[in-house]
PAZAPA-4460 file (N, C-alpha, C; in steps of 0.05 Angstrom, whole numbers, plus 32768, in hexadecimal, padded with zeros to 4 digits):
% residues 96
    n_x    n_y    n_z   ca_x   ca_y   ca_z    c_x    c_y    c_z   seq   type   mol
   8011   7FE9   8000   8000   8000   8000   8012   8019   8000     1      X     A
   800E   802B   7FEA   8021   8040   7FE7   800D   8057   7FFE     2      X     A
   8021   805B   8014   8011   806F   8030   800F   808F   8027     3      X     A
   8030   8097   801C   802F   80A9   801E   8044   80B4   8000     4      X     A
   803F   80CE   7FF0   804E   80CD   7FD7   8055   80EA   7FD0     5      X     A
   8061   80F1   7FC1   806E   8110   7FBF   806C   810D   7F9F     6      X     A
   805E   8125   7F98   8062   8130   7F7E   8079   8133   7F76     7      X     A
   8079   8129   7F52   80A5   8143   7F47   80A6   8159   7F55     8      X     A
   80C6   8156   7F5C   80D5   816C   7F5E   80F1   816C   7F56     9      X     A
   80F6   8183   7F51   811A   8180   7F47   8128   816F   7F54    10      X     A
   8138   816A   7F41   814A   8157   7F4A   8166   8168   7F55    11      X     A
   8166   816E   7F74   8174   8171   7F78   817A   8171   7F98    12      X     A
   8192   8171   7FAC   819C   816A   7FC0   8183   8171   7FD7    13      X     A
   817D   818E   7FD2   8167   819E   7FE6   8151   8193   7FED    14      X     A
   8141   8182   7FCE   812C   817D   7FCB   812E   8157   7FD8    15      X     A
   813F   8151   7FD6   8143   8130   7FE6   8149   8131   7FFE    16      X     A
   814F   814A   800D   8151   8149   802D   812F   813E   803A    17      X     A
   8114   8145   802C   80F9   814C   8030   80F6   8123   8034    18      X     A
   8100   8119   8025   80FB   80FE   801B   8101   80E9   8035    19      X     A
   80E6   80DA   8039   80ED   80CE   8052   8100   80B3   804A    20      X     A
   810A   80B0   805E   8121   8091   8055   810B   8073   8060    21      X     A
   80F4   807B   805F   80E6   8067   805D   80E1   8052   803E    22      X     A
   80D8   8041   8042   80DF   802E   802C   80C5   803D   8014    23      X     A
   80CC   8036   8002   80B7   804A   7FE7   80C4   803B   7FCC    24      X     A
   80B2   8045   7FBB   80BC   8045   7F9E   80B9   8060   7F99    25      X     A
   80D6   8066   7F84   80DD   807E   7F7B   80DC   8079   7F5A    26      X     A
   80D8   8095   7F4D   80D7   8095   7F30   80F0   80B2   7F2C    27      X     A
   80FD   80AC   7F1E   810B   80C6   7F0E   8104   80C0   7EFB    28      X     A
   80FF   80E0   7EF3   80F8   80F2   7ED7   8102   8109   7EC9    29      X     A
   810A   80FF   7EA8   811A   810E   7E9C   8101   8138   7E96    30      X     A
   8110   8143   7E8D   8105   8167   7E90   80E4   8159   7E7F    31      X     A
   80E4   814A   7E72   80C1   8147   7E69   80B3   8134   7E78    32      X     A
   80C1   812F   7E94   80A7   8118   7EAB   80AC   8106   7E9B    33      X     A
   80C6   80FA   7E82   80C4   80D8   7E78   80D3   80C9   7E98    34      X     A
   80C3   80B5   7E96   80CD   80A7   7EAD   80EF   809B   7E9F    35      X     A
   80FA   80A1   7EB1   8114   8094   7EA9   8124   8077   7EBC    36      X     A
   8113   8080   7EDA   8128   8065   7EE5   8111   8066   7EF9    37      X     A
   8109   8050   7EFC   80F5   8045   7F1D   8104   8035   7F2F    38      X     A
   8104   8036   7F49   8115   802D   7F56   80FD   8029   7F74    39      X     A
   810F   8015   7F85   8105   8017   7F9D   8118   800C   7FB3    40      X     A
   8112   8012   7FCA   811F   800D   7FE0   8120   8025   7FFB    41      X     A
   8132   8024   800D   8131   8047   8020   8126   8056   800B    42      X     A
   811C   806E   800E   8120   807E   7FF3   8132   809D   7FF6    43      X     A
   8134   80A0   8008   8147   80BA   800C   8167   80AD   8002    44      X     A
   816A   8097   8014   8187   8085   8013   8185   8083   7FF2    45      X     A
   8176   806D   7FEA   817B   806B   7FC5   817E   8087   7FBD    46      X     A
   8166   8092   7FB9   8168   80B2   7FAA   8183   80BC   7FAE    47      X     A
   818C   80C6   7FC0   81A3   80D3   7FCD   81C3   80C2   7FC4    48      X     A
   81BF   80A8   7FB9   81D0   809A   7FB0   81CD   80A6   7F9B    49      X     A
   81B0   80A2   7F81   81B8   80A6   7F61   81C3   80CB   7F63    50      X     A
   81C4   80D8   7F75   81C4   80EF   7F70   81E2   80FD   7F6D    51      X     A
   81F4   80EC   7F84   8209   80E7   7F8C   8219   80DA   7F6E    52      X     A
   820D   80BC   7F60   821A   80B5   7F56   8211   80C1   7F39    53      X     A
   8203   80CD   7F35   81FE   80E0   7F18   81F9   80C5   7EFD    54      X     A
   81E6   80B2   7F11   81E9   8094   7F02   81D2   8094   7EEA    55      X     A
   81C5   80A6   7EE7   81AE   80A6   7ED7   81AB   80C4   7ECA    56      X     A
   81B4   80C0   7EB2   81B6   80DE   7EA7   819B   80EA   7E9B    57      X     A
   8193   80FB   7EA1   8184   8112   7E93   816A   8111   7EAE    58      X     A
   8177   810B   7EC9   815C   8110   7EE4   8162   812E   7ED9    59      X     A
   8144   8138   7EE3   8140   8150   7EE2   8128   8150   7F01    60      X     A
   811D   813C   7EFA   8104   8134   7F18   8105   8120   7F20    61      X     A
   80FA   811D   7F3F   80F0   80FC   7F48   80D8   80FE   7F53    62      X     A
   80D0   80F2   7F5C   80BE   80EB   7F6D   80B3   80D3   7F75    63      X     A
   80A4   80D5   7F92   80AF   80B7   7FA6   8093   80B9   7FB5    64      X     A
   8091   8096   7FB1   8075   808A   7FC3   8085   8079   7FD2    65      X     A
   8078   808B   7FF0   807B   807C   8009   806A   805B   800E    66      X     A
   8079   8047   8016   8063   8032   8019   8069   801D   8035    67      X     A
   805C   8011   8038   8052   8000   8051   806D   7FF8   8051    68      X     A
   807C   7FEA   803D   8087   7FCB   8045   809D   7FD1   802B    69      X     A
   80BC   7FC2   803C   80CD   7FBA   802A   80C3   7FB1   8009    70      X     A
   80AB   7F9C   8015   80A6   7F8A   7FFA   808B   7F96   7FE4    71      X     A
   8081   7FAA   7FF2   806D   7FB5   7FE5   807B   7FC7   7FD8    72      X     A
   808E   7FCD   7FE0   80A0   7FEA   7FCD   80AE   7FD3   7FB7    73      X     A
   80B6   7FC1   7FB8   80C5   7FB0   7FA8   80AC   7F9F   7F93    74      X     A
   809C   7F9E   7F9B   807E   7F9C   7F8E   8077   7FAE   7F71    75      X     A
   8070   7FC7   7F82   806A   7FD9   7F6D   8085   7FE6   7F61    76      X     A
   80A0   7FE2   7F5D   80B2   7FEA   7F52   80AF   7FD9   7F3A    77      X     A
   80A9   7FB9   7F43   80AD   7FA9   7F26   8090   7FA9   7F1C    78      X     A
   8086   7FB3   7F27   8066   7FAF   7F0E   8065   7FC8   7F00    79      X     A
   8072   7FE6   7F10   8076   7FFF   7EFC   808B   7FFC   7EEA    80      X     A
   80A1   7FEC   7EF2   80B4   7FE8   7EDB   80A9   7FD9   7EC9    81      X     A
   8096   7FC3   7EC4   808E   7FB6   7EB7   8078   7FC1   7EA4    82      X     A
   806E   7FD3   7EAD   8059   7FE2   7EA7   8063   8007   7E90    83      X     A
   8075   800D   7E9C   8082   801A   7E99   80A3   8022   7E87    84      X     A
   80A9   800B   7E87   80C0   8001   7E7F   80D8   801A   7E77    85      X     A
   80E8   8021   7E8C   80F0   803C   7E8F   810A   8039   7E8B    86      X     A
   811D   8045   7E78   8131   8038   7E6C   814A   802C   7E78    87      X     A
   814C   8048   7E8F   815D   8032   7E9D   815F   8016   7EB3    88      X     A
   813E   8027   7EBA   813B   8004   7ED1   813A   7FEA   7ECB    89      X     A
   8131   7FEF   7EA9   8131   7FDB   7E9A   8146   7FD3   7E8F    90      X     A
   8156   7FE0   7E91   8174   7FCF   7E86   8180   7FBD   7E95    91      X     A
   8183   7FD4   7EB5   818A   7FCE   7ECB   8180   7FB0   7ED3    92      X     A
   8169   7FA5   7ED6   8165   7F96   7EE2   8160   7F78   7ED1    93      X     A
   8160   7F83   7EAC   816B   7F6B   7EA5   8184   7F62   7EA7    94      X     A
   819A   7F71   7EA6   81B0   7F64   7EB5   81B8   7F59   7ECE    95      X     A
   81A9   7F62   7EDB   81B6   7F54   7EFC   81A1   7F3C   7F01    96      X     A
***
């Protein structure tokens, strides 16, 4: 059950302090809202990682649903990636 969720906002250091490190699925989005990478896990900790590692080029936004449970965030990550198919999560996760 996704509890609680935050509209886009820039992608940048100021705007991920707000972000709880509770477990969620997160979406980055290139300057036209295309989804580019879905992810889940902490979400302040992940976010604050891709931001650090500059691992997904052209974030311009994110935004993040808060949810119940480790496995409900790991839930709806693979049914929006599947649904969604967002170029890099989808690369990403056919390789590993």
């Amino acid at each position: 059950m996704i509890m609680k969720m935050e509209q886009p906002k820039g992608w940048s250091p100021c705007n991920l302090h707000a972000v709880p490190s509770a477990h969620g699925v997160y979406v980055l989005r290139d300057q036209n809202q295309n989804i580019l990478f879905i992810g889940s896990h902490r979400l302040r900790e992940k976010l604050m990682r891709h931001l650090r590692a500059n691992d997904v080029p052209g974030v311009k936004y994110f935004e993040w649903y808060q949810t119940d449970s480790r496995r409900t965030a790991k839930e709806k990550e693979q049914y929006w990636i599947a649904r969604y198919r967002p170029p890099f999560a989808y690369r990403r996760n056919r390789t590993h």
